[in-house]
N, C-alpha and C positions, 0 to 999 in steps of 0.2 A: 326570095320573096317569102311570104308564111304559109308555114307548111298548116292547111287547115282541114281537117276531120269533120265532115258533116253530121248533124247529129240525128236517130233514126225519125220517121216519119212518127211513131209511137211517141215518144219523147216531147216532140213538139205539139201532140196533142195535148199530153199532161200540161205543158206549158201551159197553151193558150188555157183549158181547165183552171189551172191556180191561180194565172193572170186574173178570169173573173170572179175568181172566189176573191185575189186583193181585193181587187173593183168594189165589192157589196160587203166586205166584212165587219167594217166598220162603221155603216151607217147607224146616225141616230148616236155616235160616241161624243158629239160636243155635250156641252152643260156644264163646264170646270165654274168653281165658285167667279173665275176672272174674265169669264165667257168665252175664254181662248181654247183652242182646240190645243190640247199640250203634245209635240211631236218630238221622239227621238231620234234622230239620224244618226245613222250608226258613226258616219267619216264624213268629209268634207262636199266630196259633190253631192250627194244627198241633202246632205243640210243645205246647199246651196238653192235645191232645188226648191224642199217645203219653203227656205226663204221667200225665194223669188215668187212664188206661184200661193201664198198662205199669206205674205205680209202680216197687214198690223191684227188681223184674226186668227194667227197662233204665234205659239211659243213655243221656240225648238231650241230643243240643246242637241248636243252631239258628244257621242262615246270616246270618239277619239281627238282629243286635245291638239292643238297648233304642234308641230314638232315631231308628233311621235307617228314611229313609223306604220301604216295600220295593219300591215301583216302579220307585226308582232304585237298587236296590243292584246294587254293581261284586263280582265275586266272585274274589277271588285263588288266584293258585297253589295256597296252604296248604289254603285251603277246598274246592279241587277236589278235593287228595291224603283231607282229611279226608273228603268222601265217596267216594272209591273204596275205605277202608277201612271204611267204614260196613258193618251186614248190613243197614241198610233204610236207603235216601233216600225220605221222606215230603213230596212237595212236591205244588204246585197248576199244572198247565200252565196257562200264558197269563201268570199274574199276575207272577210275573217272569222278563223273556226270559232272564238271568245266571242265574238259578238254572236252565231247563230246555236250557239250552248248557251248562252245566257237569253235569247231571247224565248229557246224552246223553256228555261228553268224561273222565266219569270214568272210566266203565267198571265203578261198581256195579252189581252182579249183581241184588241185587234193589230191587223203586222202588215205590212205590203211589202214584200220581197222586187226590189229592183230590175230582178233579173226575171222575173216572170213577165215583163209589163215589155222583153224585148225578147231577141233569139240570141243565145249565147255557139261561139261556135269554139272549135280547138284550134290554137295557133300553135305551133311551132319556132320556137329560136332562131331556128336555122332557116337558111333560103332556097329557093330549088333553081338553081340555073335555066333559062331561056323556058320560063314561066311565062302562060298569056294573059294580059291582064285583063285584055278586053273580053277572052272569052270567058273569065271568070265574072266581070260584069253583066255580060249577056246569063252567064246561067244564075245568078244571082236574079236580076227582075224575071225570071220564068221561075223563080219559087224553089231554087236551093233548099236541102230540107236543114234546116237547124233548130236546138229548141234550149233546153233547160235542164241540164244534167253536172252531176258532179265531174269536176274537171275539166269544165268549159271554161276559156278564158273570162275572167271578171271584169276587162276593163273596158267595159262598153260607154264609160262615158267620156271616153278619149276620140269616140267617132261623135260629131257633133247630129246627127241623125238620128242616131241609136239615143243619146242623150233624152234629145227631143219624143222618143215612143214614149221613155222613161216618164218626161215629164207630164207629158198627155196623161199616160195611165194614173200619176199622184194625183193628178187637177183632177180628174174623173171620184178619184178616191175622194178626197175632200169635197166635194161639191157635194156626195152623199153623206160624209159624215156630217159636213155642217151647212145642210139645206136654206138655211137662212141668208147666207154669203155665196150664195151658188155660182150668182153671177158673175161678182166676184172676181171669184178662182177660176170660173171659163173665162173671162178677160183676160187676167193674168199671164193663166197657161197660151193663150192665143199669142200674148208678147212676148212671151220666152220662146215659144217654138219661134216666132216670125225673127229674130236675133240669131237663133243656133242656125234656120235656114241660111240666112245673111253670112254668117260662121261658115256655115260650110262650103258657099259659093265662092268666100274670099278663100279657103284651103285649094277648090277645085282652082281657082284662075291662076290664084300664087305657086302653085307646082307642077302645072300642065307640062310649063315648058325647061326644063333641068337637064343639066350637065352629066348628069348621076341620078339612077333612083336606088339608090341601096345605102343606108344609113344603118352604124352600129352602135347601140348605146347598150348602157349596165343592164338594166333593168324591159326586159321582153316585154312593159305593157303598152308597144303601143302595134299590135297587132288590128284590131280594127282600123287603125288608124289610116295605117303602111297599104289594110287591103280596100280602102273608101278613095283614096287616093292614086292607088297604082306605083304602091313602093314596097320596098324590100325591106323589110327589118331583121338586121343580125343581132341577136343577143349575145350579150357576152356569158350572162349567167340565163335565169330562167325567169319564172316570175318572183324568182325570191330574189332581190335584190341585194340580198348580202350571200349572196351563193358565191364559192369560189370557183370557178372556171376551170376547168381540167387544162394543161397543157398542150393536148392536141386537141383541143377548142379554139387556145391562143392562138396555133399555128394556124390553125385553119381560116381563123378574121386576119393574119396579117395575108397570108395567101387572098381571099375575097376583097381586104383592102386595095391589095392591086391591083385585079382583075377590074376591078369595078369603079374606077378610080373614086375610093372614100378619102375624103377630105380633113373627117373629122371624127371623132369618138364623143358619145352624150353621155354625160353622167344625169345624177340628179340630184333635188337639194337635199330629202330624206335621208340620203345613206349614203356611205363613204365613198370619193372618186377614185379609190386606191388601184381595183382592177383597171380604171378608163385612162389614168395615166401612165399606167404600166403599159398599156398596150400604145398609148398614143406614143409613148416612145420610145417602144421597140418598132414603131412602124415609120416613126417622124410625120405621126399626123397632129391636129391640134386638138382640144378639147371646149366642149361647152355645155350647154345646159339643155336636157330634153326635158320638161316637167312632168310626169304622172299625174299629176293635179291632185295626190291623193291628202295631202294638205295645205293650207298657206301660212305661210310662218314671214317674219321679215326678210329672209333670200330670197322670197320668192320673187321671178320677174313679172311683178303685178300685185294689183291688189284681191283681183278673186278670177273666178273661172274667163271669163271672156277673156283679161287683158293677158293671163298667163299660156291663153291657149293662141291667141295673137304674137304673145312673145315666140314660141313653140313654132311658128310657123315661119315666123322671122329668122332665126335661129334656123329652120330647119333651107329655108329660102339660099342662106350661104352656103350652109354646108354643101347641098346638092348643085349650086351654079345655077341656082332659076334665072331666065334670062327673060 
């Protein structure tokens, strides 16, 4: 399972703290000559989300292009200047250092931090044998402490829940920045969340009942995911997805591949399947597709965040023997 590090009670008050400073920093920013609230989202689900929840009353670009991978992205001159004139930069601290160097060096006025608007917790690669899931659930709704700190895992928007805090907090944010569309944007948000729910009800029913709960892919981000669910995630690498794995890494997922009977190894469509084949066959397992969602490009299995997090679950449904 993932090994996850609680973050201090301190910590998560700064959070909730920042969270409200997003909420009101922005108000009062619409007024662009084209009446659109102009948004920059740093990557892919961000942008997905001012889409969905902003429609035809803003205008979002996004820093990081179809294709490219976001941990690595370099952010130029143009892209700095394009956010200092942005009225909202919408990114995720941690997940890329270029994107929160460039947002501190633009000098936008106003920013909402993704990760303020949820609880961020530390995952682990690796799994810890005869883990409870249930009791990790129970201490979860009695108020597990986690909060907002460096080196807390980024990819909270791979649990469809966490998503959904995400998206409440942006709808709360626009509805102040642009009071005229208030309503809007709480309509909007109300549909996005009432979908992600639905999303996560089909996760809970489609993996209750499985052959296997330990799946091992390249890339470590679906931590939230493995722990909303009650599965196991081994990484091959870490969160950097072009990490080369040490050898007694290797050994140690074909040892857990056994134990545990894995089926399959996930790669992804960003970055190369080189480690997930290697290991699929030094183990004689098969190989597929886990998404990140952290971009959509034409590999992807879908056209945007629902149907790729559908495919993901599909995908994940075989691997593990849902029954």
């Amino acid at each position: 399972m993932n090994v996850r590090r609680l973050i201090p009670s301190a910590a998560l008050a700064a959070a909730v703290a920042l969270g409200a400073t997003a909420l009101t920093a922005c108000s009062g920013a619409a007024g662009a000559a084209d009446g659109k609230l102009h948004v920059t989202a740093s990557f892919y689900p961000l942008q997905f989300l001012a889409e969905q929840i902003g429609k035809e009353h803003v205008e979002v670009t996004t820093l990081t292009k179809p294709g490219v991978e976001p941990h690595d992205l370099e952010i130029t001159p143009k892209q700095t200047a394009q956010l200092s004139e942005s009225d909202l930069a919408f990114y995720l601290k941690g997940l890329q250092p270029a994107v929160d160097k460039a947002v501190a060096q633009s000098g936008v006025k106003n920013t909402v931090d993704a990760a303020a608007l949820t609880r961020l917790e530390v995952h682990g690669a690796e799994g810890h044998e005869g883990h409870d899931h249930a009791a990790e659930g129970e201490a979860e709704e009695h108020g597990h402490d986690h909060g907002h700190e460096a080196g807390g895992d980024p990819h909270v928007w791979l649990d469809p829940t966490k998503y959904a805090e995400i998206a409440k907090g942006l709808g709360a944010t626009l509805q102040k920045a642009d009071p005229a569309h208030a309503a809007e944007y709480e309509k909007n948000t109300g549909e996005l969340v009432a979908k992600l729910t639905a999303l996560d009800t089909e996760f809970k029913d489609g993996l209750k009942n499985t052959a296997s709960r330990t799946f091992i892919t390249t890339h470590s981000a679906f931590g939230y995911l493995a722990e909303r669910y009650g599965l196991d995630q081994e990484g091959i690498s870490g969160v950097d997805p072009e990490a080369e794995p040490s050898p007694a890494r290797m050994k140690d997922l074909q040892a857990v591949a056994k134990k545990d009977n894995v089926t399959t190894v996930f790669f992804e469509t960003l970055a190369s399947d080189k480690t997930a084949t290697s290991l699929a066959r030094d183990t004689g397992l098969t190989t597929d597709v886990l998404d990140p969602l952290e971009g959509i490009t034409d590999r992807s299995q879908g056209a945007d965040y629902f149907e790729v997090m559908r495919s993901n679950l599909k995908n994940l449904q075989k691997a593990l023997g849902a029954k």
